[in-house]
C-alpha positions, 0 to 999 in steps of 0.5 A: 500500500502506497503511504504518504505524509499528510501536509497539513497534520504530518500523519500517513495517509494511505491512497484510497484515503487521498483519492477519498478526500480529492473526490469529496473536494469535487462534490463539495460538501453533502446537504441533507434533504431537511436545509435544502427544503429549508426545514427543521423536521429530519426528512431523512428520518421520516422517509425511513418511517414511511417505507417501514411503517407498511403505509404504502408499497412505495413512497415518493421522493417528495411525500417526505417533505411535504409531510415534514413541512406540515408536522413543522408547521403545526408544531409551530402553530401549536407552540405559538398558541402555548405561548399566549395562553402562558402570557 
C-alpha cells in the first residue's frame, strides 16, 4: 500500500484515503434533504418511517417533505398558541 505524509497534520495517509478526500473536494460538501427544503423536521428520518411503517408499497421522493413541512408547521402553530395562553 502506497503511504504518504499528510501536509497539513504530518500523519500517513494511505491512497484510497487521498483519492477519498480529492473526490469529496469535487462534490463539495453533502446537504441533507431537511436545509435544502429549508426545514427543521429530519426528512431523512421520516422517509425511513414511511417505507417501514407498511403505509404504502412505495413512497415518493417528495411525500417526505411535504409531510415534514406540515408536522413543522403545526408544531409551530401549536407552540405559538402555548405561548399566549402562558402570557
Amino acid at each position: 500500500m502506497y503511504w504518504r505524509t499528510d501536509t497539513k497534520a504530518g500523519c500517513p495517509v494511505s491512497a484510497s484515503e487521498n483519492m477519498l478526500r480529492s473526490v469529496r473536494k469535487v462534490k463539495g460538501k453533502s446537504k441533507s434533504r431537511s436545509s435544502r427544503a429549508g426545514l427543521q423536521f429530519p426528512v431523512g428520518r421520516i422517509h425511513r418511517l414511511l417505507r417501514k411503517g407498511n403505509y404504502a408499497e412505495r413512497v415518493g421522493a417528495g411525500a417526505p417533505v411535504y409531510l415534514a413541512a406540515v408536522m413543522e408547521y403545526l408544531a409551530a402553530e401549536v407552540l405559538e398558541l402555548a405561548d399566549n395562553v402562558t402570557q
